[in-house]
Every structure is written in C-alpha cells, then in structure tokens.
C-alpha positions in Angstrom: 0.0 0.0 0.0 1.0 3.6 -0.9 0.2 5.3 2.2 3.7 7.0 3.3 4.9 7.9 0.3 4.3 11.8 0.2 1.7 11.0 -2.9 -1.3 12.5 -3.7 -4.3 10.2 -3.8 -6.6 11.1 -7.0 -9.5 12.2 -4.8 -7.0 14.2 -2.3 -7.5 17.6 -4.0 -11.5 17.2 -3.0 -11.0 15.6 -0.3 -12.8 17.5 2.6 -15.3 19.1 -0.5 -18.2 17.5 1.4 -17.0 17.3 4.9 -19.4 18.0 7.5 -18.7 20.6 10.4 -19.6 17.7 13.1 -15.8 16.7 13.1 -13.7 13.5 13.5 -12.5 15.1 16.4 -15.7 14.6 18.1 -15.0 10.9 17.9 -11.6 11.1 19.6 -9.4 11.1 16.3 -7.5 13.4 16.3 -3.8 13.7 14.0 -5.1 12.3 11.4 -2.9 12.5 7.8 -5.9 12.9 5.6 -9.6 12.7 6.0 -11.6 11.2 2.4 -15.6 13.1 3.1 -18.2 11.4 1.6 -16.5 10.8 -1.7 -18.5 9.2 -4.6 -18.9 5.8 -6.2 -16.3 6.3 -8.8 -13.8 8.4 -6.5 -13.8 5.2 -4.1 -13.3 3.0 -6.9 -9.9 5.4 -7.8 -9.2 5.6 -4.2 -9.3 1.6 -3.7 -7.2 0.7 -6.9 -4.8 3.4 -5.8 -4.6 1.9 -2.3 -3.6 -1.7 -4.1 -7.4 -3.0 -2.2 -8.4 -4.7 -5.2 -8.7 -4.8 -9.0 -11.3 -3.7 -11.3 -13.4 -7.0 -12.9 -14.5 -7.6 -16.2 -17.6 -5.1 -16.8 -17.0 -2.7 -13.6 -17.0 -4.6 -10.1 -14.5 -4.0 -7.9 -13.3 -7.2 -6.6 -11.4 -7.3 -3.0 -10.1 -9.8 -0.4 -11.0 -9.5 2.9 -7.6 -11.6 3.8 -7.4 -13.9 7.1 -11.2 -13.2 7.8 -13.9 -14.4 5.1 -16.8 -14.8 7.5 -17.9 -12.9 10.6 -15.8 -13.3 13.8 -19.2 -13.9 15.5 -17.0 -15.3 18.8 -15.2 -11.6 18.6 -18.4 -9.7 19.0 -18.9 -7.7 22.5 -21.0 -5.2 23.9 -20.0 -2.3 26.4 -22.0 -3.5 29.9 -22.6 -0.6 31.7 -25.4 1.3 33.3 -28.0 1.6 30.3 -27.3 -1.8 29.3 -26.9 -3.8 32.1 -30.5 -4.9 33.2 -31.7 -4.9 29.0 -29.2 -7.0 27.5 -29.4 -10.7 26.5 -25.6 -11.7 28.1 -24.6 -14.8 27.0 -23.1 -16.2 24.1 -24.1 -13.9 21.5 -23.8 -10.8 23.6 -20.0 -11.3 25.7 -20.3 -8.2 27.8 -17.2 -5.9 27.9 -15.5 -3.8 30.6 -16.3 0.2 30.0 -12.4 1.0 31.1 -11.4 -1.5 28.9 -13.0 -0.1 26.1 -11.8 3.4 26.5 -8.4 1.8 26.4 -8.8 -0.2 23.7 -10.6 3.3 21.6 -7.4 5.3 22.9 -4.7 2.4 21.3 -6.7 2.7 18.0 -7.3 6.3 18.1 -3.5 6.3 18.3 -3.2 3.5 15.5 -4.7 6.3 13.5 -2.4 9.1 13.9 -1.2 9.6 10.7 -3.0 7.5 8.5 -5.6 8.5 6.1 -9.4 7.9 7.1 -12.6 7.6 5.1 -15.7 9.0 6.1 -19.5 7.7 5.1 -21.9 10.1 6.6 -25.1 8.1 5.9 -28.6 7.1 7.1 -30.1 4.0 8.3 -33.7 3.1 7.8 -36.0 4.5 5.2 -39.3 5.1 7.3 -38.6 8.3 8.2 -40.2 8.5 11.4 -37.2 6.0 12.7 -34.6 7.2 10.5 -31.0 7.6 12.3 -28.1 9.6 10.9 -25.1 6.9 11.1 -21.2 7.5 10.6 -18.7 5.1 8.5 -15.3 6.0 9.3 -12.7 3.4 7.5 -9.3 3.0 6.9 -10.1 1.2 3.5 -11.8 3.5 0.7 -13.1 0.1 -0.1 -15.5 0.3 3.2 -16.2 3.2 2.5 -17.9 2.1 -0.7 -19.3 -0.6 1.3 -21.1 1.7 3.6 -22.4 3.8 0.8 -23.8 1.1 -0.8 -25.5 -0.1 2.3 -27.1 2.5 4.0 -28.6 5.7 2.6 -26.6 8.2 0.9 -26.8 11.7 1.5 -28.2 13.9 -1.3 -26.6 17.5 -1.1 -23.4 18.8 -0.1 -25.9 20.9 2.8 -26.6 17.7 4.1 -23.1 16.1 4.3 -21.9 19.6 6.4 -24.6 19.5 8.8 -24.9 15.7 9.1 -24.4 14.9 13.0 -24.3 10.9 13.9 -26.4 9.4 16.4 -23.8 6.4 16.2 -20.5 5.5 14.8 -18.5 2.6 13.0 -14.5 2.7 13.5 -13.8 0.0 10.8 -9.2 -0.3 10.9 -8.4 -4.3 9.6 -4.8 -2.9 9.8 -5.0 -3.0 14.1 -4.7 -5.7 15.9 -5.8 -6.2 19.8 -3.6 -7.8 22.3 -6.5 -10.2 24.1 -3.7 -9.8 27.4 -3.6 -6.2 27.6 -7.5 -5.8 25.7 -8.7 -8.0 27.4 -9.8 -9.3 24.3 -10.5 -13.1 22.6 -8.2 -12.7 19.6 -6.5 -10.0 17.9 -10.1 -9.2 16.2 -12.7 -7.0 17.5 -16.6 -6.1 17.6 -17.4 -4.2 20.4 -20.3 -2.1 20.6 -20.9 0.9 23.4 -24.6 1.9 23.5 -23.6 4.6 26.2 -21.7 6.8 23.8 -22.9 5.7 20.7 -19.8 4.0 19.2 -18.7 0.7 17.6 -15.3 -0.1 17.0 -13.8 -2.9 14.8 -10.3 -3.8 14.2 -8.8 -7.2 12.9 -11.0 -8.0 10.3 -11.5 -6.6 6.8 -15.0 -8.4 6.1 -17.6 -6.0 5.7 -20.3 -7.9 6.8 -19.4 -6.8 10.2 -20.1 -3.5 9.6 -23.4 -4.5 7.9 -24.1 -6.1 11.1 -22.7 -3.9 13.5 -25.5 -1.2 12.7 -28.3 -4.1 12.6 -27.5 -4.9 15.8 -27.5 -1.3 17.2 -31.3 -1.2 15.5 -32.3 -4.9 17.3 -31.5 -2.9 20.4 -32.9 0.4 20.1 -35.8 0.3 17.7 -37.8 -2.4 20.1 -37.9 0.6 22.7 -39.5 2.5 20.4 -42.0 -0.4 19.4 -40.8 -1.1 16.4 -39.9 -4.7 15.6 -36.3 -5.3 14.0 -36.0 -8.7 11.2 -33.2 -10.4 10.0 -35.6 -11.2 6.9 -35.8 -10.3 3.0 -39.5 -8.5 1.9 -41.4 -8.6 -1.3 -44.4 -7.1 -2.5 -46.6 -8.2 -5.5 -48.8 -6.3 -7.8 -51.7 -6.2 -5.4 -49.7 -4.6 -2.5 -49.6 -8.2 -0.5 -46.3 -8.1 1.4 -44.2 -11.5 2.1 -41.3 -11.4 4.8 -38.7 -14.1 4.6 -36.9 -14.8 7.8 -33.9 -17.4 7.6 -29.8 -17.4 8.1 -27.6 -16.9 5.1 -27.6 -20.0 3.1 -31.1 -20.6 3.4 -32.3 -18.7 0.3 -33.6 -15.7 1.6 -31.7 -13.4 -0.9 -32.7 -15.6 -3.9 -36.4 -16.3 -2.9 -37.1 -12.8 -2.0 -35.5 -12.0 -5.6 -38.8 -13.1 -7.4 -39.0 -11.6 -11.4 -42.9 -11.7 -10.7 -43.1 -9.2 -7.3 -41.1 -6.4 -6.2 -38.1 -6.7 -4.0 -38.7 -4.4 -0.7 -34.9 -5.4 0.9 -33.1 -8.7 1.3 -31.8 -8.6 4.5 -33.0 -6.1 7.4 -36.2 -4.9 8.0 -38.8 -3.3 10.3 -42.1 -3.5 11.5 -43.9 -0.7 12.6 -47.8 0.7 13.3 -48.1 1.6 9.8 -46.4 -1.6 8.0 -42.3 -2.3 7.1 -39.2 -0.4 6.1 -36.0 -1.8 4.7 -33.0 -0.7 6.9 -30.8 -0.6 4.0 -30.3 1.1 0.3 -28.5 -2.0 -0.7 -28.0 -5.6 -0.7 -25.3 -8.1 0.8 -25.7 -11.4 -1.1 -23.7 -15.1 -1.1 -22.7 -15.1 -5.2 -20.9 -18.4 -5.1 -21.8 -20.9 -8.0 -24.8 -18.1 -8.8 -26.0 -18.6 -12.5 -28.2 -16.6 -15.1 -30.6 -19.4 -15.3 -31.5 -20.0 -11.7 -31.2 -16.4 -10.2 -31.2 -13.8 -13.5 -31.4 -10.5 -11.5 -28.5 -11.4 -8.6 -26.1 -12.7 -11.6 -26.6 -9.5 -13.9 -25.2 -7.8 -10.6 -21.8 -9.2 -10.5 -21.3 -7.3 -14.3 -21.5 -4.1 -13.0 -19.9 -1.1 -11.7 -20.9 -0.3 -8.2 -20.8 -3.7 -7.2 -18.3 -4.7 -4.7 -17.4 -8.6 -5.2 -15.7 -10.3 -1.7 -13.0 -13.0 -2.3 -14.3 -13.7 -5.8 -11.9 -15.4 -8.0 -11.1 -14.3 -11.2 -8.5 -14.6 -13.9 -6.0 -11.8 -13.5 -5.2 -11.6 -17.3 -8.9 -11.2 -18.5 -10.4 -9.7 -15.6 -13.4 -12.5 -15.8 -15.1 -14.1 -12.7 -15.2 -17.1 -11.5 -18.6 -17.5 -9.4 -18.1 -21.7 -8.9 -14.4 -21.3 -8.0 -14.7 -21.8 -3.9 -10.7 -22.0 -3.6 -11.4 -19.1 -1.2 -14.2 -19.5 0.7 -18.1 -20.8 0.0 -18.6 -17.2 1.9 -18.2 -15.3 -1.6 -19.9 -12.2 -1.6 -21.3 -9.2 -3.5 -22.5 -6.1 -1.7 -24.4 -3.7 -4.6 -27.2 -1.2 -4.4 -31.1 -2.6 -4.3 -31.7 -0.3 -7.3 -29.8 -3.1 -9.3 -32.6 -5.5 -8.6 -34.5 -4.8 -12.0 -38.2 -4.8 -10.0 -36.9 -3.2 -7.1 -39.4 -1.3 -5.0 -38.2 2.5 -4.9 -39.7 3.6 -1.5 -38.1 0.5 0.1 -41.3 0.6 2.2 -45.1 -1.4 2.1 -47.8 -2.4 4.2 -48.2 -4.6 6.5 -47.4 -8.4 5.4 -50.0 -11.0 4.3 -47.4 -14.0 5.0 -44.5 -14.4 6.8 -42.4 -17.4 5.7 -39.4 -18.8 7.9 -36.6 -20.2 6.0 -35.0 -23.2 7.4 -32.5 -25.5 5.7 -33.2 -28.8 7.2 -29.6 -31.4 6.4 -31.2 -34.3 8.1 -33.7 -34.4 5.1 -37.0 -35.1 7.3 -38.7 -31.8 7.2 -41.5 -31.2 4.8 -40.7 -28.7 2.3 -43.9 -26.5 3.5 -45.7 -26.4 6.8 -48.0 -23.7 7.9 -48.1 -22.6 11.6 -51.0 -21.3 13.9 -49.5 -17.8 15.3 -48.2 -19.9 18.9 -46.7 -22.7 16.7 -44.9 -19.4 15.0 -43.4 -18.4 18.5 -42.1 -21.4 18.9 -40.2 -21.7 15.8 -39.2 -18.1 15.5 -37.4 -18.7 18.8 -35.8 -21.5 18.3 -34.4 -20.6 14.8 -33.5 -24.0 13.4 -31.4 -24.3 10.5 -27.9 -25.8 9.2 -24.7 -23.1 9.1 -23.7 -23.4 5.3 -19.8 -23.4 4.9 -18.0 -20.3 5.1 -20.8 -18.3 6.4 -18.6 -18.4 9.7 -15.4 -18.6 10.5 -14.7 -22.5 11.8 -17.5 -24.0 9.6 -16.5 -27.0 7.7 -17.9 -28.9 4.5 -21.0 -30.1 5.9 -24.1 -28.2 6.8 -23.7 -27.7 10.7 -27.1 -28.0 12.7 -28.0 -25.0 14.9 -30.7 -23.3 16.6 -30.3 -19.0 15.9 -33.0 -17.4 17.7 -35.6 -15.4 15.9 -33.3 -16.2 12.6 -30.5 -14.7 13.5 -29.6 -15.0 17.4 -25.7 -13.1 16.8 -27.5 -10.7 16.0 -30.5 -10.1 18.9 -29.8 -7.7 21.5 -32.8 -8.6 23.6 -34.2 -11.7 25.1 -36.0 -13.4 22.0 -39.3 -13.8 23.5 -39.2 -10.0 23.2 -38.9 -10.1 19.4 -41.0 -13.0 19.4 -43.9 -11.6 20.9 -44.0 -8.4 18.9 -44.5 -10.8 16.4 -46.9 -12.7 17.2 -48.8 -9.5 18.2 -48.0 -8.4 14.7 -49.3 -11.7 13.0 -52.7 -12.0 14.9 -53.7 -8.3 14.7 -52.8 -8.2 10.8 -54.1 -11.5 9.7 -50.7 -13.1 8.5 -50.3 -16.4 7.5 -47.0 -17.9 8.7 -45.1 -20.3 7.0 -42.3 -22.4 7.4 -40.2 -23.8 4.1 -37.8 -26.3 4.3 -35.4 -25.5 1.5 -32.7 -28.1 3.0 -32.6 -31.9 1.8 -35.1 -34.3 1.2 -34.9 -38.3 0.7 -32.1 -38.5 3.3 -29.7 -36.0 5.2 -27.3 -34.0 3.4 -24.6 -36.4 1.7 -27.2 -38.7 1.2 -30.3 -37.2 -0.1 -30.5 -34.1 -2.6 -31.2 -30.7 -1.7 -35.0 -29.4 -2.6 -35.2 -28.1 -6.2 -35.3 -24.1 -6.0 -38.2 -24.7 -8.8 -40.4 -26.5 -6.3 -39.8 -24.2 -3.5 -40.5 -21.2 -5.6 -43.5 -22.9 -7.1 -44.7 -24.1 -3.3 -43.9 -20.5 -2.5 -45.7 -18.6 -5.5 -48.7 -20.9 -4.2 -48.8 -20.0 -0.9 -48.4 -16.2 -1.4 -51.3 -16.3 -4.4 -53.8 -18.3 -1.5 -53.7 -21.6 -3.9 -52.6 -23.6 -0.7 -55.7 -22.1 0.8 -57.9 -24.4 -1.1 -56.0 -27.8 -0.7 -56.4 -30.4 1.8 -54.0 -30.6 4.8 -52.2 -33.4 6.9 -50.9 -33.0 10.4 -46.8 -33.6 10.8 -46.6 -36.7 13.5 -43.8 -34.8 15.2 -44.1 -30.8 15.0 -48.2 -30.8 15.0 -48.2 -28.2 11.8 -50.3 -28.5 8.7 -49.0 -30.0 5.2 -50.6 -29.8 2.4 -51.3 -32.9 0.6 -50.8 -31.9 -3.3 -49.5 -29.3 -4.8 -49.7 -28.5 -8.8 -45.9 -28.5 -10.6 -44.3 -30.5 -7.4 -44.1 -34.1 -6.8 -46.9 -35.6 -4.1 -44.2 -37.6 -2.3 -41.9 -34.2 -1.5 -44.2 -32.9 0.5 -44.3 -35.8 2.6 -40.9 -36.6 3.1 -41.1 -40.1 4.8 -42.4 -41.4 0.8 -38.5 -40.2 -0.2 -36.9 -42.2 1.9 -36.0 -46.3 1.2 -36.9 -47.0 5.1 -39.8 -45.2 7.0 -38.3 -46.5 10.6 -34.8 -44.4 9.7 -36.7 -41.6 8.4 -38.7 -41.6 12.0 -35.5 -42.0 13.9 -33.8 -38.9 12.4 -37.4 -36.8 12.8 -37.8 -38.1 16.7 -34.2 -37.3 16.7 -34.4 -33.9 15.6 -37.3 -33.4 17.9 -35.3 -34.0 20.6 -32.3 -32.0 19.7 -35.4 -28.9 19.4 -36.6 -30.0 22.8 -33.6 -29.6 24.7 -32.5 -26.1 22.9 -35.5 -24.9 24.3 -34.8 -25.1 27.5 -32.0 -22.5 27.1 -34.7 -20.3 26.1 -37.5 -20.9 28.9 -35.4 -17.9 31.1 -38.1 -15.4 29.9 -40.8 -17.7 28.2 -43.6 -18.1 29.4 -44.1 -21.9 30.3 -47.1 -22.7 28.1 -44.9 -22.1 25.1 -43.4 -25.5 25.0 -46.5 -26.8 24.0 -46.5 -25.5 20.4 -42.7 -27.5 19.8 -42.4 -31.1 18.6 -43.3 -34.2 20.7 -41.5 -37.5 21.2 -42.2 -40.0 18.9 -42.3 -43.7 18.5 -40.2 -44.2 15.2 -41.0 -47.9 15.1 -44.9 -47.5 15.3 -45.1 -44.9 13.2 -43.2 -46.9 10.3 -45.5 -50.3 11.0 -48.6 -47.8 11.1 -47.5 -46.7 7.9 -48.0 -42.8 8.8 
C-alpha cells in the first residue's frame, strides 16, 4: 500500500469538498494524515485501486479480499455492559459483555493506531421510514469500506446535508490494528465491540464487511424495540396487489434468492422493520452469497456481478482477462457481492409497504425429514421463531467446515439479537394476529435422506410451493398434520411431486426416516430449554413431541 509515500491520492484535491462541520475530532481522532468526506462511487473505486485494495473485474465490479477473515468473527463480537445496558441486555453467548475501562483503552490504542493515516468517512442514514430514520457515521481506513457503507445504507443527497450531518452512532472500521487479548482483554487479535452509552462501535482485525453491515443491525435490534418497532433479520417482497411477504432465515437458506422473485417487487433482502403503519427496509442495498450463482437460476442477482458499483468479496477471477469465476470456492463458500437494491430490476423504490399478508421462515433442514412447506398457527410461529432451526452453510462463519452444521439462531438470526427473543417473538406474534398473516415455514434443505445422502430441494419446487402460498392456492388444498411438530402440510400441490411434501415417501426406510425426525425433535426439545429464562411456560406446548419411530413406520403414517 502507498500510504507513506508523500503522494497525492486522485481524490486528495477534494477531499474535505463535502466534509461535514460535526468533526472527526468529536470521535476522539484526532492527527489524522488525511480525512476522504463522503466521496463518490467512482472516486472510491480510484481511491481503492490506488490503495492496491483490489482490482477492477470484467464489466466494472470491484473485486477485494477481505484476507485472514472471510466470514464474521461472530465469537469476537462484544458489547459495552454498563449502566444503560446492564439490566436490557441478553448476556450470554451472543452478547459477551465488555468492561467500559477497557473499552476506553482499547478506543485510545486505536485512536493512536490512526495518527497519521488516512481515514474515510460515510456520513449516511439508516432506515427508510422516516419516522425512525437515524443519521449513522462510516469511518474506514479502506476506501473500499467506504464504498461498502455507501452502498448499504442511505446516501446523503446534497453537499448541505453532508456539512450538517451529525451521527447518532458511529462505526470505526481499521483491519490494519490488531488487539492484544492480554492487555484488551480481548478473545483474539479481532474485535466487535459495541458501546450503546456513547454511541460508538469499534472494529479492528478483520477486513470483512459484513461486520459493519451487522454492526448497525445490531445497534437497531436494540434500540428500535424501545421505540416499538420490531427489528427482522428477513428479506421483503411485494406483489402487484400490494400483498407483502417477509422471509426470515440465516444466510444459506435462500432468503436473498427467494425474495429475488422476477414476478413481485423486491422491498430489501436482509434487514427490516415493523412498525404501526407496516415495514421499512434498513438498507439502500444488498449483501448477497454469489458463489456458483448462475443466469438461469437467479437472473437478476447474476446481472449484478457485471456491474460497476458492485463490490465482489474473495471472488476469484483470472488476472489476465479480468473474468469471474462465481463456482471457484478455492477461497471460501462465503463469496460475496454487496451492490445497491436499485440493481434489482423490479426493485421497490420507496423500500417501504404495508403490512405483510405472509410471513415465511426459511430453514434449511440437512437431516432431510422436514416437509418442504408447513403452515403454523401464530403460537406454533413463536415457537419456531425462537428457536431458529437451520444448518450453518460453509464459510458463512469462521470455523464452519464442508457439511451443513445444525443450529438453533434465535428469531433467525440469534448473533445478531440484542434482547431476550421472547421479546422479538412476541412483537411478532402480536403483529401476525392483529394483521391477519399467514406464517409459514419452508424447508429449503434436503429431502430423501440427510445431506450427503439425499439431494437438496429443487429451487423450482420451493418457488412454485412459494408462489402458491403467497397467491392463496394452498388455501384451497387439503391438509395433513406432521406426527412430530403438529403443523399442517398440504397434501398436493400443482408443478411438485406428491411424495416431497411428505418426506417419509423419499426415503428407502420409514423406521430411519422416523429416527432422524424423533431425533431432531429431541435436539429442538432440549435447545429450548436455554430459552424458557423469559418464556412463558405454556410455550413449549407449540414444539415437537416425542415420537415412537418404530410404530409410526408399521402404522405406515
């Protein structure tokens, strides 16, 4: 990098052009060599190739590494316990609290890492409603984050606006600076730690920019509940008719590509909320998995990887044509492309809609014995919202290996959830009942055995079970209850085979299938009971039951 030779950047002259009078100062960085204000898509792009962060693709992406880190450093991830969080928080594994002192220390050894570096600055806004709009700062020591954050969040307009912009809370992104966990008290020499009490996030050993995605999510999952809004880790649509559809589900699932639907309009595929009047998207962009993506199965999120103002993550490509390589994993499965929603052909300008008709959760099941479709009654929805079972895909965090990894994320994405999940989850539910939703859940895992064994559900089926369920065809079919979970399946469905939707007919022997489904059941059972700290008792009721696998395969159910 050519950041102490006395140089001048190609965006240096304009540097502070659109600097706003709310300082960096203000943030305790002070010394600085050069501060980059708000500078454009294609001043970033200069910036970045400048900087040596990464190389210009065939047809305009910027492609970048993100080095060591290719996933979130989930078991880095800490938040400030102090006063105004101490009694609100969910401690535990998702939220490690983190000593106040030691965070001042560990802000004055990067404020120090600073001093005399150059810094990039996003003044932006998170959340379109604009009742629950907050001003958020990006500063960076990539130009490359920079970009990030501008393609994320919402961009300022004017140069009036950048000047008198003022944060309500900040992101200190610097991959270059490493903690010491023995004087930082620290887990590794990576870093996600979040103050509520002065507004300020600080991130250091990793150059993925999920985490800065994330970072601000997880400021809203706090704050926004106390205004009675409800935060989602979920994708939105919205057909022709105005009827809204929320997909909840981890990455991997198919949130991003389901949500992506030719024949509705894409709201947001990632971060939403819920509020008296209907939903907002958090964002102005989207963060999406591209590896092995094709034109044939997902059109619209291919065509993004071909443009300028996309930013492709550890994307391989050929260094003498510039082409991509979207099936080349040599990286990581974690390949990623962050690019503005406006891409999205149908995209849905005011990134905001009514209040949804049907909320779907997104699981992907690798032990192949849940049906591909299910609905819930709105306490069965509690249930499963809490618990939050899915597989981990690889690469999605750091640690995961080939196969799918079983886990329980509460409310679809526990790292993430600030509060207990029974407070999300009965927001919900409130939501659901007073507005008439129809809750779903949709397998999109395996089917005929567990992953290695069986195949993986056919994105056509899903999208045609989908498609069915949004347009109220599955209102008019006949139902069967599941043995094990006590939901609804529906017996037939035009376009997809009668034995998918009752998994136990893809299997060679019904007794197996029943001991992986009782075995499942247990595995929900006893994850559970982590949760029932703040549950009301009577919620355990709407989960699976015990089952008899032998009976069940001579009964022939």
């Amino acid at each position: 990098m050519r950041l102490y030779l006395d140089l001048y950047s190609p965006a240096a002259p304009q540097a502070a052009e659109n600097a706003s009078q709310y300082g960096l100062e203000n943030h305790g960085l002070t010394h600085l060599r050069r501060v980059y204000w708000n500078l454009p898509t294609a001043a970033l792009y200069e910036e970045a190739i400048f900087r040596s962060e990464g190389i210009i693709a065939h047809m305009g992406p910027l492609v970048v590494s993100t080095g060591k880190h290719t996933a979130r450093a989930a078991a880095d991830k800490f938040i400030v316990r102090e006063q105004t969080t101490e009694d609100r928080i969910w401690w535990g594994e998702y939220n490690r609290p983190f000593n106040p002192e030691a965070f001042s220390a560990l802000m004055a050894r990067l404020a120090g890492y600073l001093q005399g570096r150059d810094v990039f600055v996003q003044d932006c806004y998170v959340g379109n409603d604009p009742d629950y709009r907050m001003p958020i700062r990006i500063i960076s020591q990539y130009a490359w984050h920079s970009l990030f954050a501008r393609i994320m969040f919402m961009r300022l307009r004017t140069q009036e606006q950048m000047k008198k912009h003022v944060p309500e809370f900040t992101v200190i992104a610097a991959p270059g600076f490493k903690a010491s966990p023995i004087i930082d008290t620290t887990r590794s020499e990576t870093f996600i730690v979040i103050n509520f009490a002065q507004r300020l996030a600080i991130i250091g050993g990793t150059a993925y920019g999920g985490e800065i995605k994330k970072t601000i999510f997880t400021v809203l999952n706090f704050l926004l509940p106390l205004e009675g809004v409800l935060p989602m880790h979920c994708s939105a649509n919205v057909g022709d008719e105005g009827d809204v559809a929320i997909f909840f589900g981890l990455s991997g699932t198919g949130k991003t590509t389901l949500s992506a639907d030719p024949k509705r309009h894409l709201i947001g595929d990632d971060e939403h909320g819920w509020t008296e009047n209907g939903i907002f998207n958090f964002e102005d962009g989207c963060y999406a998995k591209v590896i092995r993506l094709s034109p044939e199965a997902e059109p619209q999120i291919y065509a993004t990887t071909r443009r300028f103002g996309t930013i492709l993550e550890n994307v391989v490509y050929d260094p003498v044509t510039r082409r991509l390589d979207l099936n080349d994993d040599r990286i990581t499965e974690n390949t990623r492309g962050a690019y503005p929603l406006e891409y999205i052909e149908n995209y849905w300008p005011p990134k905001m809609a009514g209040h949804p008709r049907n909320v779907i959760f997104l699981t992907c099941d690798a032990t192949g014995v849940m049906p591909p479709i299910a609905r819930l009654t709105p306490d069965q929805a509690i249930y499963h919202f809490i618990s939050g079972y899915t597989s981990k895909i690889a690469g999605t965090e750091i640690g995961l290996g080939i196969e799918p990894e079983l886990t329980f994320s509460a409310c679809f994405g526990g790292p993430f959830m600030v509060h207990h999940p029974y407070v999300y989850a009965e927001m919900l539910k409130a939501k659901i009942i007073k507005h008439g939703a129809r809750v779903w859940l949709v397998n999109t895992g395996w089917t005929g055995g567990p992953f290695g064994v069986g195949k993986r559900i056919s994105i056509q089926h899903t999208r045609t079970l989908l498609n069915d369920a949004l347009n109220g065809k599955l209102d008019q079919v006949e139902y069967y209850e599941d043995p094990v979970f006590g939901f609804e399946v529906p017996k037939a469905c035009p376009g997809v085979p009668s034995d998918l939707l009752n998994p136990v007919n893809t299997w060679g022997n019904r007794e197996e299938y029943y001991r992986k489904y009782d075995a499942l059941a247990a595995r929900f059972i006893e994850n559970f009971k982590l949760m029932m700290d703040g549950c009301p008792p009577h919620i355990v009721q709407f989960g699976p039951r015990r089952i008899d696998p032998v009976a069940l395969a001579r009964r022939g159910v």
